[in-house]
Phi, psi and omega in degrees: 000136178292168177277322191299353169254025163261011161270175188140194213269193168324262176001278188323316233250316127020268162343279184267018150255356152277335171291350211259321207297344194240002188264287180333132165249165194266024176300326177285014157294319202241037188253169214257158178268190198286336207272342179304311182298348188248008165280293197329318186273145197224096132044296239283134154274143205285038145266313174286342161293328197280304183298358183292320210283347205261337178287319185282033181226348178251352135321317195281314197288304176007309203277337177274010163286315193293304177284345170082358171308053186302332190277305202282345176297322177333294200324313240240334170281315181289329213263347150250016139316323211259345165297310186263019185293309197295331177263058143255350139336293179308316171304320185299321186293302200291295177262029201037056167072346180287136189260161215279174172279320189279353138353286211272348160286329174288332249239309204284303180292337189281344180268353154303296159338295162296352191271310189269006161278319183286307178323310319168072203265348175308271184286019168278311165319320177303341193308160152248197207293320197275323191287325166276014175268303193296317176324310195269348153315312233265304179310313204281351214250285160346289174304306183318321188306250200310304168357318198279327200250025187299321157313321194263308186302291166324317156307316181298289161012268196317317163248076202256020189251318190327146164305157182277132168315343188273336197308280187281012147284340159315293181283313191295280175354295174300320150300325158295345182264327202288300180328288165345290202293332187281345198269331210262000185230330166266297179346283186310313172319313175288310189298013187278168172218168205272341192201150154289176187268063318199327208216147169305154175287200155291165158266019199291184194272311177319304184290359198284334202290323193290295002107070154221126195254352165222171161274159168279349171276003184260333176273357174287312182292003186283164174245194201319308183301314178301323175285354178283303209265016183270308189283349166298298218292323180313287183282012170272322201235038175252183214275154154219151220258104156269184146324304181295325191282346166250023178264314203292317202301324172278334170281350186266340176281306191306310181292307173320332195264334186258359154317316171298304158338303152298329168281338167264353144317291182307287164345315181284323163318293194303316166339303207272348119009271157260040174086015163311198179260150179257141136343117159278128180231116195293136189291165190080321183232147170270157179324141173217187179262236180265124181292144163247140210248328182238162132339151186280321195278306200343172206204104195277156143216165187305039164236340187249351176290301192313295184317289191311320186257019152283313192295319197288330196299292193324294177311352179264152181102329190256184213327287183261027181284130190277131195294297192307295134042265168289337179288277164348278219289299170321318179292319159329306176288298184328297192301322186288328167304315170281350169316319195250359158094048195254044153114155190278287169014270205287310155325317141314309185264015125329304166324272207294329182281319174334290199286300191307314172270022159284303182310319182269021219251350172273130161291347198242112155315277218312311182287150175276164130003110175288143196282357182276296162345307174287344193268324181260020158268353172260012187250331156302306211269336165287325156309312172319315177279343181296312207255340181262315190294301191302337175236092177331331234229007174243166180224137203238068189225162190274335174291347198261134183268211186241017153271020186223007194283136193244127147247352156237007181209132179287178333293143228263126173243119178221157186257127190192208145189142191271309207316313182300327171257025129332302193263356185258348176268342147332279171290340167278339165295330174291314213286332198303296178329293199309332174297315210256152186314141202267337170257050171256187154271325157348293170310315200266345170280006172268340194258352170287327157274021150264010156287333174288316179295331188307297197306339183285311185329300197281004171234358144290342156291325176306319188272352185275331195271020202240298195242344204268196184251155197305000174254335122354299191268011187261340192276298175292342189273325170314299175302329178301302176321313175299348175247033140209350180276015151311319224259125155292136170243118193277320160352278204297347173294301139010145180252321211241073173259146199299162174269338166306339222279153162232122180275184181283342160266327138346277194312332162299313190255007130327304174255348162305328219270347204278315177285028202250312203280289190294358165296143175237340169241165218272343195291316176319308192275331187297309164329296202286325157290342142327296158312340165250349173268013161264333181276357157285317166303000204260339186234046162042039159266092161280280222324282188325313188286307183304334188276334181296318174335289197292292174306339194279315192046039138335340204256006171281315164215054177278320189327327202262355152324157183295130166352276174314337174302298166296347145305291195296319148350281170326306188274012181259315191301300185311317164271019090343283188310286203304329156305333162306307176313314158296326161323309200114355182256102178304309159315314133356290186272292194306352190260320169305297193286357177327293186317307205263002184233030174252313156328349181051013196229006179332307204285316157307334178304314181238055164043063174228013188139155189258157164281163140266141233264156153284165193265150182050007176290312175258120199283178176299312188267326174302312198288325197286292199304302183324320198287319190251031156237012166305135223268138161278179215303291193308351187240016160293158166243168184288119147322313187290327199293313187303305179311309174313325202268314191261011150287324182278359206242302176303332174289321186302342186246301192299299214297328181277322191268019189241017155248358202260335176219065179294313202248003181262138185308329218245003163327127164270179160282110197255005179204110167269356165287295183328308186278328173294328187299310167301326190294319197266337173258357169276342284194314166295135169312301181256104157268109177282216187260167188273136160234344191267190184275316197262347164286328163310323197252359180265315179284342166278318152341292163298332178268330126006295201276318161295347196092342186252114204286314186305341188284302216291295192309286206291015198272311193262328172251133166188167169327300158304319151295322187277351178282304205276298170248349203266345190277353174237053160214159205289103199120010198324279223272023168258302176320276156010277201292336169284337179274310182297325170322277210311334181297304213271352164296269178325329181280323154347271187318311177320296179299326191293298203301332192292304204265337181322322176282340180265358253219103166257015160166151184222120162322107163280359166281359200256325192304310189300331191257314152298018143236010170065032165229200192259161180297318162305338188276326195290333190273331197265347189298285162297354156295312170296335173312310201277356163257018195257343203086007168268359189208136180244085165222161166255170166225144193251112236258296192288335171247021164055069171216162208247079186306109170292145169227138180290039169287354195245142183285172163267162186314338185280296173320317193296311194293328187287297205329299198292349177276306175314313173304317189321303189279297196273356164279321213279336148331248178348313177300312198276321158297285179009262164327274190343308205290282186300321202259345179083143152291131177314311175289333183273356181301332179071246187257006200291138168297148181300135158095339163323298188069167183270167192290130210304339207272007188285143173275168177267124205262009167291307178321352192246331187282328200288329182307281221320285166333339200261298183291330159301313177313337200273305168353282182311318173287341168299289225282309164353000000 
């Protein structure tokens, strides 16, 4: 029944409040009054709607951020164009046209975002079709965008840790509802009651708020008795103080406290919500305090250590074993172990479970090591070595099993291997190099610590040479090698050096010859003579390398070698070339780089980069493996200098011997790259001036060829060659003067074939002064011509000249001769075809497939004797 029918006269209301008392039910006791209904309705200005809509579309794009999701991210960009399209009244009003701050933080993050996905050309290919369509929509619609906020966007730049302008209508917004929910959750509480309510209450002030059960005119109007039985019911429902009511007093603070509680949990969300500060939390696990590893009363000893780091042991490798964790704990166990003094022993073999879960703390063997990880694996393992150099009488080996491990009375047996984590913190240092940019600073503060890795190498060989077995220290001698048979020591070039001092080759060839005797396996030693005959090329010992080459014959079965092997191979050969080149023997060095430049594939051979590919040449996973046998940045050779070393190597060879057989048919090619390169720039109309590396050496070639050595000379030495290849190499101006010799030789021998035939005797004093070279050199140069059989002269002693005899045709004779062969091979071709298939006309009336008759002779056979004898005749008269 409503309240408005309860007024009316005495009687009535008499009347229907003993019927009300057994009729009435007591639900409109626990129902909420009009003013409870009316906290519920909420406000909002239409500022605050328009940014509601604009957070929830920069929430949405967030989240297709999180997923890499570009098309729905596109989407998701336009609906907030066309969203602050709609607030920009409210801006115009609110902010004087100024665009909100968290706008322009949203603005900020997606065009960073979008930048470093463009950037980014790996996985951008990876990409699929609409995500990469959508990427470049997104990108170009984005720049066009943000032009209108280059004010603002800048600003933000500068200060990007500041709070947002929305933060605190955000907490006050969130503290009224919090205020709200608790007022809208304590009412029903305060309204129960021990019995239901059978009658209207009182009027009094407290219940009014709650509570109206009449008008005030029906109570003016009661007479006495209603107030007699109005003050009985009053004091019927008025409170009274028990036991049960201060047990509900104490459950009503506890739910309030924990209302509170709850409500600054939320607070605390919302914070972090809206760009607040975030909590760090470890994945997997929750923040806990300092793990306790025993009990208080317990009695630690090395045996309960042992056990407890059996237990920790046990949990690496499966699922949901926390990495971080486990580190925490092991370091824990360190400490409590050195606390109570149980032994050097057992700190090793903390030590060594340390480094293993460091190892296991990456999941992808292909990735490197985060480097603060990596600094403290190189702080375990020096310790390790730290604790074994100090005590002779301990031992560190992978044969001792743990039922034989002496960890408290010497000599100390602990089960491990230092050399194995030796050599993998080895390789995450390289991989460590290979992350990083090679022309950043990054690298080189990276590469500094390989004075650190060095220093380790050499106090883990001490210990190795100490306790391991020779393959083992064959092993260690190796990783020294790799980290030096790279390096030039200006040292070993020097003469006058102390006699203690050991240079780097002494030191090289120390530890090879010790794995050449002690080796059981062929890879160590091929590695290992690899390395040294590269580090002899690096310090222009050619004898020592080539003869180590040759007696070694590697080069006979390296196919069947491992990759890296075959890497290492490629780059020993190539600097093998360029120390011939510094030598002078030019044939040398082109027969060394022959290999790797004939392939067009120099930079892949030697693991310095991949080319790109044709679609399906290379899988994903090929490319992946490739990616991780690449050399790092500081152990490359120059690519332009090798290309360079072996075009001038090639000219020096090719050009006397493509004038020495200008008119012979049957030349081969001794460089087909040099000679297609030459083909193609004769093969142009217009030859401008040269600018690349290989147009310089391609523009000497031809003047070479022409005779003109000073043309050839200025080609191959100037500034701009001397920038690009010759200054960087060790001796540049021995090198310099060793390339003008050999030009001016070789443009000799050039002339002598080309000019020789015009010529009935030639001065060796005229030669010498047109080529700048000594009369001696000039004299033993046509003596090898003429005992190679290549120049048909004499040399005449007394008037110091070079008698020619006219025996070699001239160009026109060269020319009939070579038509001829020509005309008498393609004869011979055509008897042939005669032969097999027969003529129409001589067959006559003979049936198909007869052909003609045998017993006629055959006059090709006659023609071809003939040719023969002349030839033998023309080689006679020779």
């Amino acid at each position: 029944m409503s309240r408005f029918f309860a007024t009316g006269t005495d009687s009535e209301s008499e009347s229907s409040s003993e019927e009300e008392q057994v009729v009435r039910a007591p639900a409109p006791v626990y129902t909420f009054s009009d003013d409870e209904e009316e906290t519920k309705r909420v406000v909002r200005s239409m500022k605050e709607k328009r940014y509601e809509e604009l957070e929830g579309i920069i929430h949405s794009i967030r989240n297709h951020r999180k997923i890499k999701d570009f098309a729905s991210a596109l989407a998701s960009f336009e609906e907030l164009q066309k969203a602050y399209t709609r607030a920009a009244p409210v801006v115009a009003k609110e902010e004087n046209g100024v665009a909100p701050r968290f706008f322009i933080r949203a603005l900020t993050e997606l065009d960073d975002w979008v930048s470093g996905a463009w950037n980014d050309r790996d996985n951008r290919k990876a990409l699929s079709k609409g995500n990469s369509k959508a990427l470049t929509s997104l990108r170009q619609k984005l720049r066009k965008y943000i032009k209108e906020f280059d004010a603002e966007i800048s600003k933000f730049r500068e200060n990007p840790d500041l709070p947002d302008d929305d933060d605190e209508r955000k907490d006050t917004s969130s503290s009224d509802e919090s205020e709200d929910e608790e007022k809208v959750k304590e009412k029903p509480r305060v309204r129960r009651s021990p019995e239901p309510q059978r009658g209207p209450p009182p009027q009094d002030d407290d219940s009014s708020d709650t509570f109206d059960w009449g008008s005030s005119s029906s109570d003016s109007s009661s007479s006495s008795d209603d107030e007699t039985r109005a003050a009985t019911i009053r004091e019927k429902f008025l409170k009274k103080t028990t036991e049960r009511d201060d047990d509900e007093e104490r459950d009503r603070r506890r739910a309030r406290r924990e209302r509170r509680e709850r409500v600054g949990k939320i607070s605390k969300k919302d914070q972090a919500d809206d760009g607040g500060e975030w909590e760090t939390v470890r994945k997997g696990a929750a923040t806990s305090d300092k793990p306790k590893m025993f009990a208080k009363d317990s009695d630690i000893d090395a045996a309960l250590v042992v056990k407890k780091l059996g237990e920790i042991s046990a949990a690496r490798g499966r699922k949901r074993t926390d990495r971080r964790a486990q580190l925490e704990l092991l370091h824990e166990l360190r400490t409590v172990a050195q606390q109570h003094n149980l032994g050097d022993a057992l700190q090793l073999k903390l030590r060594a479970a340390t480094v293993a879960s460091l190892f296991d703390y990456n999941p992808k063997v292909s990735d490197a090591m985060k480097p603060e990880y990596w600094s403290r694996l190189v702080e375990n393992v020096d310790q390790m070595v730290t604790l074994l150099l100090a005590h002779e009488d301990m031992m560190l080996s992978e044969t001792i099993t743990e039922e034989n491990e002496q960890l408290v009375t010497p000599p100390y047996k602990v089960r491990g291997c230092l050399l194995t984590a030796l050599e993998r913190l080895d390789d995450e240092f390289i991989k460590l190099l290979k992350e990083c940019d090679p022309h950043s600073n990054d690298y080189v503060e990276r590469l500094k610590d390989e004075v650190r890795v060095s220093a380790l190498i050499d106090r883990v060989c001490q210990v190795v040479e100490r306790d391991g077995s020779p393959q083992e220290i064959c092993r260690a001698y190796l990783r020294k090698i790799d980290h030096l048979y790279y390096k030039f020591d200006p040292r070993a070039i020097k003469k006058d050096l102390p006699p203690g001092e050991e240079t780097t080759i002494k030191k090289m060839e120390r530890l090879c010859k010790y794995i050449y005797a002690n080796d059981d396996s062929d890879r160590l030693r091929t590695r290992a003579i690899l390395s040294h005959i590269y580090h002899h090329a690096l310090h222009d010992n050619w004898f020592q390398a080539r003869d180590l080459l040759l007696m070694s014959h590697l080069q006979e079965n390296v196919q069947h070698s491992d990759p890296s092997t075959q890497i290492l191979y490629n780059r020993t050969m190539a600097n093998l070339g360029l120390c011939a080149f510094r030598r002078g023997n030019v044939k040398e060095a082109h027969g060394c780089l022959a290999e790797l430049m004939m392939t067009g594939k120099p930079k892949e051979l030697l693991a310095q980069g991949l080319l790109p590919q044709r679609q399906h040449e290379r899988s994903k996973e090929q490319e992946k493996i490739e990616k991780q046998r690449q050399m790092p940045f500081h152990m490359h050779i120059n690519l332009e200098l090798l290309e360079c070393v072996y075009l001038v190597s090639a000219m020096l060879i090719e050009i006397p011997y493509m004038a020495a057989h200008e008119f012979d048919a049957r030349r081969r090619m001794i460089s087909k790259t040099f000679y297609q390169n030459l083909r193609a720039s004769e093969r142009q109309a217009l030859v401008g001036p040269p600018e690349s590396m290989r147009e310089h050496a391609v523009a000497a070639a031809r003047a070479m060829r022409r005779g003109d050595w000073r043309a050839c000379l200025n080609f191959i030495v100037n500034e701009k060659m001397n920038a690009k290849v010759w200054d960087l190499m060790v001796g540049a101006e021995n090198v310099r003067a060793m390339l003008g010799r050999l030009i001016r030789e070789e443009s000799l021998r050039t002339y002598l074939f080309t000019y020789a035939h015009v010529y009935a005797s030639l001065s060796l004093h005229s030669l010498a002064d047109m080529f700048e070279l000594p009369r001696q050199r000039v004299h033993s140069l046509v003596s090898k011509m003429i005992i190679n059989e290549e120049l048909l002269a004499s040399l005449d002693d007394p008037s110091e000249c070079a008698i020619l005899h006219r025996s070699e045709p001239t160009r026109m004779q060269a020319l009939a001769l070579q038509l001829a062969d020509k005309v008498g091979n393609l004869v011979d071709s055509n008897e042939r075809i005669f032969e097999k298939q027969g003529s129409f006309f001589q067959r006559g009336g003979a049936p198909r497939g007869e052909g003609r008759q045998r017993d006629r002779p055959r006059e090709g056979w006659g023609r071809r004797q003939r040719n023969r004898r002349r030839d033998d005749e023309r080689a006679h008269e020779d």
